[in-house]
C-alpha positions, 0 to 999 in steps of 0.5 A: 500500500502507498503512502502519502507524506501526510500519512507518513508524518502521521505514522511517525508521530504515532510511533513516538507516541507509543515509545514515550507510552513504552518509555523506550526512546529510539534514534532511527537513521532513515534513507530511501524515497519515504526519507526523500518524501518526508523532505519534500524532495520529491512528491511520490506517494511511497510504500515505506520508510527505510531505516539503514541505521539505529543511532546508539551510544554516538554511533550508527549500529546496524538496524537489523534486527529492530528492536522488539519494543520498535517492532511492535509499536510499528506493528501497532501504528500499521494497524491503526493507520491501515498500513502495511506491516513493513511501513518502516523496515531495515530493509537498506542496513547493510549498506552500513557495512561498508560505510556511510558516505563521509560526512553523512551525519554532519549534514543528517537532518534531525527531526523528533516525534517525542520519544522517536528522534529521526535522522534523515538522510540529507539531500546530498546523501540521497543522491549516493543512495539513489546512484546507487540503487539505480545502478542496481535496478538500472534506469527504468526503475523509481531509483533512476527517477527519483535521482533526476528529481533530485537535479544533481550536478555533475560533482555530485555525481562523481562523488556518489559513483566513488561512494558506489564504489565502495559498497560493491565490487563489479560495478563500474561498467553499470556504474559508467552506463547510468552516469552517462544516462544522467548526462555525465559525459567523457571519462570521468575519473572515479 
Protein backbone atom coordinates (compact mmCIF):
# COMPACT_ATOMS: atom_id res chain seq x y z
CA UNK A 1 0.00 0.00 0.00
CA UNK A 2 1.20 3.55 -0.78
CA UNK A 3 1.87 6.23 1.50
CA UNK A 4 1.34 9.66 1.33
CA UNK A 5 3.59 12.42 3.32
CA UNK A 6 0.75 13.02 5.44
CA UNK A 7 0.49 9.84 6.42
CA UNK A 8 3.85 9.12 6.84
CA UNK A 9 4.43 12.06 9.36
CA UNK A 10 1.09 10.60 10.90
CA UNK A 11 2.74 7.21 11.22
CA UNK A 12 5.94 8.58 12.90
CA UNK A 13 4.44 10.98 15.34
CA UNK A 14 2.04 7.68 16.47
CA UNK A 15 5.07 5.83 16.70
CA UNK A 16 6.74 8.26 19.14
CA UNK A 17 3.81 8.48 20.74
CA UNK A 18 3.88 4.98 21.51
CA UNK A 19 7.75 4.87 22.53
CA UNK A 20 7.04 7.53 25.07
CA UNK A 21 3.84 5.04 26.48
CA UNK A 22 6.70 2.34 26.27
CA UNK A 23 9.46 4.74 27.58
CA UNK A 24 11.74 3.46 25.35
CA UNK A 25 13.15 6.41 23.09
CA UNK A 26 14.69 5.36 19.74
CA UNK A 27 17.19 7.11 17.27
CA UNK A 28 16.49 5.51 13.72
CA UNK A 29 18.64 6.65 10.56
CA UNK A 30 16.12 6.98 7.55
CA UNK A 31 17.34 6.61 3.86
CA UNK A 32 15.16 5.92 0.64
CA UNK A 33 12.30 7.62 -1.20
CA UNK A 34 9.85 7.77 2.10
CA UNK A 35 13.06 9.98 3.52
CA UNK A 36 13.12 11.68 0.24
CA UNK A 37 9.21 12.27 0.63
CA UNK A 38 9.44 13.26 4.23
CA UNK A 39 11.65 16.21 2.88
CA UNK A 40 9.68 17.15 0.36
CA UNK A 41 12.18 16.49 -2.09
CA UNK A 42 10.08 14.82 -4.28
CA UNK A 43 6.06 14.00 -4.29
CA UNK A 44 5.76 10.43 -5.00
CA UNK A 45 3.15 8.54 -2.80
CA UNK A 46 5.79 5.91 -1.28
CA UNK A 47 5.21 2.22 0.43
CA UNK A 48 7.70 2.56 3.46
CA UNK A 49 10.31 4.15 5.01
CA UNK A 50 13.74 2.66 5.28
CA UNK A 51 15.63 2.52 8.00
CA UNK A 52 19.97 2.00 7.29
CA UNK A 53 20.61 2.61 10.97
CA UNK A 54 19.84 2.69 14.68
CA UNK A 55 21.60 5.69 16.40
CA UNK A 56 23.02 4.45 19.66
CA UNK A 57 25.86 5.49 22.35
CA UNK A 58 27.06 8.02 19.29
CA UNK A 59 27.41 5.68 16.66
CA UNK A 60 25.46 4.16 13.97
CA UNK A 61 24.52 0.46 14.70
CA UNK A 62 23.07 -1.94 12.30
CA UNK A 63 19.31 -1.82 12.22
CA UNK A 64 18.64 -5.47 11.77
CA UNK A 65 17.03 -6.94 13.55
CA UNK A 66 14.86 -3.83 15.09
CA UNK A 67 14.46 -3.86 18.49
CA UNK A 68 11.29 -5.87 19.88
CA UNK A 69 9.74 -2.80 21.52
CA UNK A 70 10.15 -0.82 17.99
CA UNK A 71 8.92 -3.62 16.28
CA UNK A 72 5.60 -3.96 17.89
CA UNK A 73 4.90 -0.43 18.32
CA UNK A 74 5.46 -0.43 14.19
CA UNK A 75 3.00 -3.23 14.07
CA UNK A 76 0.61 -1.02 16.14
CA UNK A 77 0.86 2.01 14.46
CA UNK A 78 0.15 -0.49 10.88
CA UNK A 79 -2.87 -1.41 12.47
CA UNK A 80 -4.34 1.89 13.49
CA UNK A 81 -3.12 3.51 10.22
CA UNK A 82 -4.18 0.81 7.79
CA UNK A 83 -0.56 0.39 6.77
CA UNK A 84 1.34 -2.46 5.63
CA UNK A 85 3.14 -4.22 8.31
CA UNK A 86 6.51 -3.02 6.81
CA UNK A 87 5.72 0.50 6.64
CA UNK A 88 9.27 1.12 8.42
CA UNK A 89 11.61 -1.69 7.83
CA UNK A 90 15.71 -2.18 7.76
CA UNK A 91 15.31 -3.47 4.58
CA UNK A 92 18.93 -0.66 3.40
CA UNK A 93 21.07 -1.66 6.62
CA UNK A 94 23.60 -3.29 5.05
CA UNK A 95 24.72 -0.58 3.17
CA UNK A 96 26.10 0.27 6.89
CA UNK A 97 28.55 -2.28 6.47
CA UNK A 98 30.92 -0.83 4.09
CA UNK A 99 30.15 2.67 5.30
CA UNK A 100 28.08 5.63 5.10
CA UNK A 101 29.05 8.23 2.56
CA UNK A 102 31.77 10.88 4.58
CA UNK A 103 30.02 13.23 6.27
CA UNK A 104 26.82 11.83 6.43
CA UNK A 105 25.99 12.53 9.86
CA UNK A 106 27.07 16.14 9.98
CA UNK A 107 24.52 17.05 7.14
CA UNK A 108 21.67 14.42 8.61
CA UNK A 109 18.51 16.48 9.12
CA UNK A 110 17.34 15.65 12.67
CA UNK A 111 13.50 15.62 13.26
CA UNK A 112 11.86 14.46 16.95
CA UNK A 113 8.43 12.60 17.27
CA UNK A 114 8.51 12.69 21.07
CA UNK A 115 10.26 9.51 22.09
CA UNK A 116 11.22 8.93 18.22
CA UNK A 117 14.20 11.13 17.07
CA UNK A 118 14.60 10.54 13.08
CA UNK A 119 17.68 11.08 11.16
CA UNK A 120 17.12 11.77 7.66
CA UNK A 121 19.36 11.48 5.07
CA UNK A 122 20.33 14.78 3.68
CA UNK A 123 19.65 15.89 0.20
CA UNK A 124 23.43 15.23 -0.97
CA UNK A 125 23.34 11.74 0.70
CA UNK A 126 20.02 10.60 -1.09
CA UNK A 127 21.90 11.08 -4.49
CA UNK A 128 24.58 8.47 -3.48
CA UNK A 129 21.91 6.05 -2.14
CA UNK A 130 19.83 6.63 -5.06
CA UNK A 131 23.03 6.19 -7.55
CA UNK A 132 23.20 3.65 -6.18
CA UNK A 133 20.09 1.52 -6.39
CA UNK A 134 19.87 2.85 -9.82
CA UNK A 135 22.60 1.06 -10.86
CA UNK A 136 21.18 -1.89 -9.31
CA UNK A 137 17.77 -1.78 -10.56
CA UNK A 138 19.02 0.41 -13.98
CA UNK A 139 17.23 3.47 -15.46
CA UNK A 140 13.55 2.42 -15.52
CA UNK A 141 13.37 1.69 -12.10
CA UNK A 142 11.67 4.64 -9.49
CA UNK A 143 15.70 4.88 -8.44
CA UNK A 144 16.57 6.38 -11.53
CA UNK A 145 13.94 8.57 -11.32
CA UNK A 146 13.85 9.98 -8.17
CA UNK A 147 17.95 10.60 -8.77
CA UNK A 148 16.89 13.19 -11.59
CA UNK A 149 14.44 14.76 -9.41
CA UNK A 150 16.95 15.36 -7.07
CA UNK A 151 18.81 17.58 -10.06
CA UNK A 152 22.23 16.59 -9.33
CA UNK A 153 25.17 18.15 -10.57
CA UNK A 154 27.85 16.92 -12.15
CA UNK A 155 30.43 16.68 -8.88
CA UNK A 156 27.68 15.32 -7.01
CA UNK A 157 27.72 12.69 -9.24
CA UNK A 158 31.25 11.70 -9.32
CA UNK A 159 31.16 11.76 -5.58
CA UNK A 160 28.13 9.24 -5.49
CA UNK A 161 29.60 6.88 -8.24
CA UNK A 162 33.06 6.84 -5.65
CA UNK A 163 30.84 6.05 -2.92
CA UNK A 164 29.03 3.06 -5.20
CA UNK A 165 32.36 2.23 -5.42
CA UNK A 166 32.53 1.26 -2.07
CA UNK A 167 29.56 -0.52 -1.43
CA UNK A 168 30.06 -3.45 -4.20
CA UNK A 169 32.57 -4.92 -6.06
CA UNK A 170 31.88 -5.33 -10.14
CA UNK A 171 30.02 -2.49 -10.91
CA UNK A 172 31.97 0.01 -12.55
CA UNK A 173 30.66 -0.90 -16.05
CA UNK A 174 26.60 -0.27 -14.86
CA UNK A 175 28.01 2.48 -12.62
CA UNK A 176 29.59 4.02 -16.22
CA UNK A 177 26.31 3.30 -18.01
CA UNK A 178 23.80 5.21 -15.53
CA UNK A 179 26.21 8.05 -15.36
CA UNK A 180 26.43 8.84 -18.99
CA UNK A 181 22.37 8.05 -18.74
CA UNK A 182 22.11 11.16 -16.43
CA UNK A 183 24.10 13.15 -18.76
CA UNK A 184 27.82 12.94 -17.05
CA UNK A 185 29.74 12.94 -20.22
CA UNK A 186 33.52 11.62 -21.33
CA UNK A 187 35.88 9.62 -18.96
CA UNK A 188 35.47 10.62 -15.58
CA UNK A 189 37.85 9.52 -13.31
CA UNK A 190 36.36 7.71 -10.48
Amino acid sequence: MSTTPLILEQALELLGELLEEYKAGHEIVVIGGGGLVLLHLIDRATRDIDVVALFERGTYQTSEPLPPVLKQAIKEVALVLNLDEDWLNAAPTDLLRRGLPEGFQVRAIVRQYKALTVQLASRYDQIHFKLYAAVDQGPKSKHFADLKRLLPNTEELIAAARWCLTQADGIEEDLRGAMHDLGVQGNVEL
